[in-house]
C-alpha positions as CSV (number, residue, x, y, z in Angstrom):
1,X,-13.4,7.1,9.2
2,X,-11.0,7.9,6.3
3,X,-10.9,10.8,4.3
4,X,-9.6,12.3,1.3
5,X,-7.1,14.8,3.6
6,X,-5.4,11.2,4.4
7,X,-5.1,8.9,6.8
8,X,-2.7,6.4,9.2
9,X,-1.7,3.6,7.0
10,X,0.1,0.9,9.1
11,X,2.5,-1.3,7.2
12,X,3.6,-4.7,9.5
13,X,6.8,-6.4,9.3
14,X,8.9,-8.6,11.9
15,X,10.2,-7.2,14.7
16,X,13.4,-6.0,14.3
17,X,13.1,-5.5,10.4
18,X,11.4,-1.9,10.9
19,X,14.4,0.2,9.9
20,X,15.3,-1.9,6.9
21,X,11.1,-2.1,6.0
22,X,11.4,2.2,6.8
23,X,14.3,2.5,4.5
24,X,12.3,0.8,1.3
25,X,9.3,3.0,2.0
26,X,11.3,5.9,1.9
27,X,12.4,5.2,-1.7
28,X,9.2,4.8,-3.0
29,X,8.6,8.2,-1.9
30,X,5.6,7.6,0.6
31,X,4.9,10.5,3.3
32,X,5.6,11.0,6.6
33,X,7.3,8.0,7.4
34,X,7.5,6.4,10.9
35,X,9.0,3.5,12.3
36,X,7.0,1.6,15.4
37,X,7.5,-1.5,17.0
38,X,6.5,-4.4,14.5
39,X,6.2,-2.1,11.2
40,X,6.3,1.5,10.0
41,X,3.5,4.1,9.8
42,X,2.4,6.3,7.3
43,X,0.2,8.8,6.2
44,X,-1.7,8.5,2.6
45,X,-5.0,7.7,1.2
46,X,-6.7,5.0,-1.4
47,X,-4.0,5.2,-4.1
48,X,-1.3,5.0,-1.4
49,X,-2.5,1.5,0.2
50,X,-2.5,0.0,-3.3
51,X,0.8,1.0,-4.0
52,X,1.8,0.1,-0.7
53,X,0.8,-3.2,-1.6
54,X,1.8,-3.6,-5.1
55,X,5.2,-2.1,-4.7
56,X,6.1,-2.9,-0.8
57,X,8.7,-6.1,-0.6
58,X,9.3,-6.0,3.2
59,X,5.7,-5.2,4.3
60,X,3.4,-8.6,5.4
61,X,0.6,-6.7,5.8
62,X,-1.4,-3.0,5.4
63,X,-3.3,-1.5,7.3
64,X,-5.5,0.9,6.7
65,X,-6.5,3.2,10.3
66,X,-10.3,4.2,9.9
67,X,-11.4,4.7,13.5
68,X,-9.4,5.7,17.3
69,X,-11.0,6.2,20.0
70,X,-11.3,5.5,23.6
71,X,-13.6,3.0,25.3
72,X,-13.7,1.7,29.1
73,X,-16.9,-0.6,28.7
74,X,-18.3,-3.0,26.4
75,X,-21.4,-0.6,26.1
76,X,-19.4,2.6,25.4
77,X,-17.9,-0.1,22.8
78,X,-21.2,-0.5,20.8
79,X,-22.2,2.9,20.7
80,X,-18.3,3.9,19.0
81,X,-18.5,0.9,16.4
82,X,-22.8,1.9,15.7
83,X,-21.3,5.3,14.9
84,X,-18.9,4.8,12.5
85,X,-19.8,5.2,8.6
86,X,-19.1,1.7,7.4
87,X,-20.5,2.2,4.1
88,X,-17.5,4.7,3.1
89,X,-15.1,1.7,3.7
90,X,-16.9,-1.5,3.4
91,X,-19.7,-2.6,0.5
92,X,-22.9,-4.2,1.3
93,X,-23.0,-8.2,0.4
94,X,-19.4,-8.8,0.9
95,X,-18.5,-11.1,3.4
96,X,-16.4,-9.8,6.7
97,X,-14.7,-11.1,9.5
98,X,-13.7,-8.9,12.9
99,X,-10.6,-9.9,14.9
100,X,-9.9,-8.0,18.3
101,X,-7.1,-7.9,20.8
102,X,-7.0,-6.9,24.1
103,X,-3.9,-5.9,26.7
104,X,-3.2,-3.4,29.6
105,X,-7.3,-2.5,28.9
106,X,-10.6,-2.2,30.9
107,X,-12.1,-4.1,28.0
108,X,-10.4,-7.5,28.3
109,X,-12.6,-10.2,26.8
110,X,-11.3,-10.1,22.9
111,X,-14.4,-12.3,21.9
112,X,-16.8,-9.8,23.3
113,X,-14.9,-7.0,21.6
114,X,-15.1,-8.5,18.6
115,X,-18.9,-9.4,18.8
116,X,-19.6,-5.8,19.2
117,X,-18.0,-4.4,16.4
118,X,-19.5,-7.7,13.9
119,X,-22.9,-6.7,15.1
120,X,-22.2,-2.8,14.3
121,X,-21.4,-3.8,11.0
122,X,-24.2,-6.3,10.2
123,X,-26.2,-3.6,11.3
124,X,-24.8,-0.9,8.8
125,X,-24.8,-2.9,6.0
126,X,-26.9,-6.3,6.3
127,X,-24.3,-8.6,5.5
128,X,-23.5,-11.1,8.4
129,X,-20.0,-11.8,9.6
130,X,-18.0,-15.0,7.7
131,X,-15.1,-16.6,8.9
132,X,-13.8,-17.3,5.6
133,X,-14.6,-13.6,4.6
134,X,-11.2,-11.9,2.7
135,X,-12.1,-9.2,4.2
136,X,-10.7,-8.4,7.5
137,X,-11.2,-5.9,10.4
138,X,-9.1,-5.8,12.9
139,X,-9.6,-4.3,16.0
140,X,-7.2,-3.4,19.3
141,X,-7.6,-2.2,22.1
142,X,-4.4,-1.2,24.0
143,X,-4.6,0.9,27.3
144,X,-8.3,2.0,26.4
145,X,-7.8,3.6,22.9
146,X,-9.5,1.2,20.6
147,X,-7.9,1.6,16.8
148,X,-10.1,0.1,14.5
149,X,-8.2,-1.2,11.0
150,X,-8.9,-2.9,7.5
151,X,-6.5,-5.3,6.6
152,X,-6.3,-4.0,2.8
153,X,-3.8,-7.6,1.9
154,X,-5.8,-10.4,2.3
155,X,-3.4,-12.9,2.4
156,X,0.0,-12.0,4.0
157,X,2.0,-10.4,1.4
158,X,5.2,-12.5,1.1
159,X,2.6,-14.7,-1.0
160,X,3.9,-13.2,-4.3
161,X,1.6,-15.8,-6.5
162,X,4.3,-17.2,-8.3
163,X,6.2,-19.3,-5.9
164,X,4.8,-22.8,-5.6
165,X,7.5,-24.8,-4.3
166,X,8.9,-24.3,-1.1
167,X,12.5,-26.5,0.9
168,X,11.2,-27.9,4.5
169,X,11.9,-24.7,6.0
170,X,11.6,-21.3,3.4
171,X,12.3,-18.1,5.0
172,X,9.3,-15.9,3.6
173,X,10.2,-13.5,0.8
174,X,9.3,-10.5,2.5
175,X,11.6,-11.4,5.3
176,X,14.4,-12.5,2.5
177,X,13.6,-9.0,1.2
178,X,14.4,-7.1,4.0
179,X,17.4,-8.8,5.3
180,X,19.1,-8.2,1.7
181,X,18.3,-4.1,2.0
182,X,19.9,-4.1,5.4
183,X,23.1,-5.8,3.4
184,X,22.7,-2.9,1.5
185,X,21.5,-4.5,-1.7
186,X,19.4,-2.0,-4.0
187,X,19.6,-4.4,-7.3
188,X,23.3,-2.9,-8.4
189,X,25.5,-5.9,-8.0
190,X,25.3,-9.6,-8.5
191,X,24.0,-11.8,-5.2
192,X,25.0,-15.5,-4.7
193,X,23.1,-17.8,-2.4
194,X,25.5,-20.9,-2.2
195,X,22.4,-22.4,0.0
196,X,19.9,-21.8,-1.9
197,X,16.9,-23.9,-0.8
198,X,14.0,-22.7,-3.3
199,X,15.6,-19.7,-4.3
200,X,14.2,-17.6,-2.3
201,X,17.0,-14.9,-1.8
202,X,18.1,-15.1,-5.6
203,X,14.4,-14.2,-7.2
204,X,14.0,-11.5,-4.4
205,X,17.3,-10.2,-5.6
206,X,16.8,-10.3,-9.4
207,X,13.2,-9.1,-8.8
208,X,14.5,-6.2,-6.9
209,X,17.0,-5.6,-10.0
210,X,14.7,-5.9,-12.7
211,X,12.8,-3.5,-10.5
212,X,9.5,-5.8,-11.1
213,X,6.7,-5.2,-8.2
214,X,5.9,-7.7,-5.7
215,X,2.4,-7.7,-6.1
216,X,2.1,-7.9,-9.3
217,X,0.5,-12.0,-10.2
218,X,-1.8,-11.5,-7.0
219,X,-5.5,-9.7,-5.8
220,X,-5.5,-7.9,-2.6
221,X,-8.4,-7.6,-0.1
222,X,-8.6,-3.8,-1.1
223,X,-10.5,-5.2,-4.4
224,X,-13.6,-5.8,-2.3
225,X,-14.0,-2.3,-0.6
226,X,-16.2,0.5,-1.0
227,X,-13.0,2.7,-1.4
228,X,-11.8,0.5,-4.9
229,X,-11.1,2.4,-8.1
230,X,-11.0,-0.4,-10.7
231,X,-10.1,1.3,-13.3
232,X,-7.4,4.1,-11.4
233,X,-6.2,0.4,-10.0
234,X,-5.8,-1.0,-13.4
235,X,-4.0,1.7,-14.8
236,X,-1.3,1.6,-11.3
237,X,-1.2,-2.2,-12.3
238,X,-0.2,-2.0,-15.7
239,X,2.0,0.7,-15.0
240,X,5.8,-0.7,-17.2
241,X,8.1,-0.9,-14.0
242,X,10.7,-3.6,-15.4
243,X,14.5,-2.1,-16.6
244,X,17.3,-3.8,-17.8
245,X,20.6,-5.0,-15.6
246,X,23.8,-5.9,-16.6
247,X,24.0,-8.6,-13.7
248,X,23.3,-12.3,-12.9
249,X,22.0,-14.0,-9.6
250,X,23.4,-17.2,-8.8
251,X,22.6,-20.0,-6.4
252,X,23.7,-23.2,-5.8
253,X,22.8,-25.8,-3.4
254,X,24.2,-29.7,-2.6
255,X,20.8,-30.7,-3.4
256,X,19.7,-31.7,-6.8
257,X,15.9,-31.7,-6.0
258,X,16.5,-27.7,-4.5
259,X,18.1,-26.8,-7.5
260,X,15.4,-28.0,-9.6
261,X,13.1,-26.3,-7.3
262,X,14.8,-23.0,-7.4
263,X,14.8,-23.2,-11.2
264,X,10.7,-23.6,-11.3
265,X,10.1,-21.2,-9.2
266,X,12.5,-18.6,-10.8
267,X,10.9,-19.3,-14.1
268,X,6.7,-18.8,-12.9
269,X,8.3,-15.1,-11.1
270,X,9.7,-14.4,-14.8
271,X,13.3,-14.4,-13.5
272,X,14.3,-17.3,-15.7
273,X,16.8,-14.9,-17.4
274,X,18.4,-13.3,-14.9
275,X,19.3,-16.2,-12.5
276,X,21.5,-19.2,-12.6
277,X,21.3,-21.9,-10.4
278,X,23.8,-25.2,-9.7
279,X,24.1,-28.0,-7.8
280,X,27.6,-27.3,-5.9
281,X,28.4,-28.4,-2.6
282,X,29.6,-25.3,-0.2
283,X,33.4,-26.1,0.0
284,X,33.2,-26.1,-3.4
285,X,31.9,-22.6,-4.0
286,X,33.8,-20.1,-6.7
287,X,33.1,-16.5,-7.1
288,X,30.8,-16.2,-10.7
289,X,32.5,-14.2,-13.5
290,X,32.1,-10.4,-13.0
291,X,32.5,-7.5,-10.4
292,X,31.9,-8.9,-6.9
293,X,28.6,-8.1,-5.0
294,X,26.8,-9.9,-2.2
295,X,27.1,-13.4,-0.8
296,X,23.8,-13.7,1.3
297,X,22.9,-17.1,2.9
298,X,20.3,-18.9,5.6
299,X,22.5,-22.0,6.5
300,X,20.8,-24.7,8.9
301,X,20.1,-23.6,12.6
302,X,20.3,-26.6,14.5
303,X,17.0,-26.8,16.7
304,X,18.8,-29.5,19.3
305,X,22.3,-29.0,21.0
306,X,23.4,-31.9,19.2
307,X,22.5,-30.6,15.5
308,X,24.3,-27.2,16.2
309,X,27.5,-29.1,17.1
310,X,27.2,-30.9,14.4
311,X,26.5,-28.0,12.0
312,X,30.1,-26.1,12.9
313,X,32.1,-27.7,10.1
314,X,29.7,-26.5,7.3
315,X,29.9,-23.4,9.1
316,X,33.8,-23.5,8.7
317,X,34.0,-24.7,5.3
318,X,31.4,-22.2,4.2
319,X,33.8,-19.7,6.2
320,X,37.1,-21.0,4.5
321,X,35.3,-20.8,0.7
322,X,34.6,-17.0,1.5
323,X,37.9,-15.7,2.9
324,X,39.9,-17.9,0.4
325,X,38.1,-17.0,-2.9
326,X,35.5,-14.0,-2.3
327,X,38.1,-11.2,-2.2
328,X,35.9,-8.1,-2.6
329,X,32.7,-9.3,-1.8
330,X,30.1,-8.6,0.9
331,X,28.7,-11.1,3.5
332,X,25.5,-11.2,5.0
333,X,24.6,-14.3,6.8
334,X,21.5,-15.4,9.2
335,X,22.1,-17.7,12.1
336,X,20.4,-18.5,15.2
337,X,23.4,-18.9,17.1
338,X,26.6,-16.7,17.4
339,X,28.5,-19.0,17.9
340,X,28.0,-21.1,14.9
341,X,28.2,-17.6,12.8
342,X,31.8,-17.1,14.1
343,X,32.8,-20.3,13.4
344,X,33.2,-19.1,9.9
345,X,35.9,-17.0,11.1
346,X,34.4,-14.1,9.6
347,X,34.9,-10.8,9.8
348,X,31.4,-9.2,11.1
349,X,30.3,-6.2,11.4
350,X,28.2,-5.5,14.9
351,X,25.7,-7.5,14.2
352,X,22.0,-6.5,13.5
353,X,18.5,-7.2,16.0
354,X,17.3,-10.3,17.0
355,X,14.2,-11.4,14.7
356,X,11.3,-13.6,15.2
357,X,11.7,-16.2,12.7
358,X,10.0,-20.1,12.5
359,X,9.7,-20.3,16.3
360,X,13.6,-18.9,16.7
361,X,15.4,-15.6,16.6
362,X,17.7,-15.2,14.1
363,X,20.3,-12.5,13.7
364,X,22.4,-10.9,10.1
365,X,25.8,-11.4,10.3
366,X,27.2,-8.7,8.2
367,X,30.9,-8.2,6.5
368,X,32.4,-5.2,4.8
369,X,34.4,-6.3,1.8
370,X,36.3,-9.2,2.2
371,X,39.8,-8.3,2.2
């Protein structure tokens, strides 16, 4: 199991996210950092999962490694899971749930896996298995090595707990997060979202600025292990991170009820001050009053042929308000289809990985300054 020396701590994010998700874990100074498909890997110990999740924008989940090892049977199984110390991680009387996964393995039945391991565990501690339990372990088993994990979240983490309204179809604010670090934004410039939805990419954008942690109006699954320092956790949580900055977010949207929306939900994150929000159709756009910075935006996909056709002359009048007014500012822009993104008439960069994203896979168009 873990020890104090340290221990694999696996931080999840979409596929195709892991280099920006590897770039924000480097700057909060976390060791030996490693991107993998689907996340980023690093080494820590108690203290470093809780920051993880207090501090970590990108990540949707971490996981805490506590167990490797190889297994060919379902017997050999048992024996392994009966062996580990699951006091040290997990406390009597709170309620736990096993999920397992299988591929490329002599062990293919995920059920069975999973059976084992829950009966290990009611075993060690006395406490049957829930499936409502907040506690999580998850186990997979992947060419024979079975790596055993706590999911130390709970809840995935782009629920900040301060966002109740959401437009038809939000991007998640961990993904929101992660797309504006690979557009280069590190909280030193103004951002405008001129489709703003709920406001999803403005509050992750003053948050980000005001340097205020993600975590911070949520609990965490870590609160009910064996391995919680209340009080060492308090003090983390308390911890003054906010500073002051000189600059505004702004979003605007054609829609009155998502810019009444985007207004609530910047006020509950404590944003209130730092963002301005307007009901402006996107021809209509204007540059706010200050140095330039980043336009960032999520237009509509289209799901059916028809709908993307139909999309390409908001495409092109979002394209003509940029290179007609946005002289000196940035572009980052998320579409499903290329060619709707070049309908802008944009000048992109090469543009970044495909990423899962509400049954699609979406790409960031990126710009250097406009000219």
């Amino acid at each position: 199991m873990t020890d104090a020396r340290g221990f694999e701590i696996f931080l999840a994010c979409p596929p195709g996210l892991e280099e920006a998700l590897a770039q924000e874990v480097r700057s909060k100074a976390f060791k030996q950092i490693k991107p993998v498909p689907g996340g980023v890997t690093i080494r820590g110990a108690w203290p470093d999962v809780w920051r993880a999740n207090l501090w970590l924008r990108g990540a949707t989940r971490v996981l805490a490694r506590i167990a490797s090892f190889r297994v060919t049977h379902l017997a050999q199984l048992d024996d392994r899971a009966h062996g580990l110390d699951w006091r040290a991680v997990l406390r009597p009387g709170v309620p736990f749930r096993v999920e397992a996964s299988c591929a490329a393995s002599k062990i293919w039945h995920s059920g069975a896996a999973a059976e084992r391991i829950e009966r290990a565990i009611r075993d060690a501690l006395g406490t049957p298995p829930s499936p409502d339990a907040e506690v999580t372990i998850r186990a997979r088993i992947d060419h024979d090595l079975c790596t055993i994990s706590v999911d130390t979240s709970g809840e995935m983490l782009h629920r900040r707990g301060h966002k109740q309204e959401v437009n038809a179809a939000p991007m998640r604010e961990s993904m929101a997060a992660l797309f504006l670090l690979a557009c280069g934004f590190d909280g030193g410039e103004p951002v405008l979202d001129p489709m703003c939805g709920s406001g999803t990419f403005v509050i992750e954008a003053a948050e980000i600025a005001a340097r205020l942690n993600p975590g911070r109006s949520r609990r965490f699954a870590f609160e009910h292990l064996a391995t919680f320092d209340e009080a060492a956790w308090r003090k983390l949580r308390e911890a003054k991170s906010r500073r002051e900055t000189p600059f505004r977010f702004h979003g605007s949207d054609r829609d009155a009820g998502a810019v009444a929306m985007s207004r609530a939900n910047a006020e509950r994150a404590g944003v209130r001050d730092l963002t301005l929000f307007e009901q402006r159709p996107v021809g209509a756009i204007v540059p706010p009053d200050g140095p330039p910075g980043l336009v960032i935006v999520n237009p509509p996909y289209g799901t059916r042929l028809g709908d993307k056709g139909a999309l390409l002359p908001l495409y092109q009048a979002l394209g003509q308000a940029l290179l007609t007014r946005f002289r000196g500012w940035r572009v980052g822009l998320i579409a499903s289809e290329k060619r709707l993104a070049h309908a802008t008439r944009l000048p992109f960069l090469e543009a970044g990985p495909p990423v899962p994203h509400g049954g699609l896979r979406v790409t960031l168009y990126r710009t250097a300054p406009l000219a």
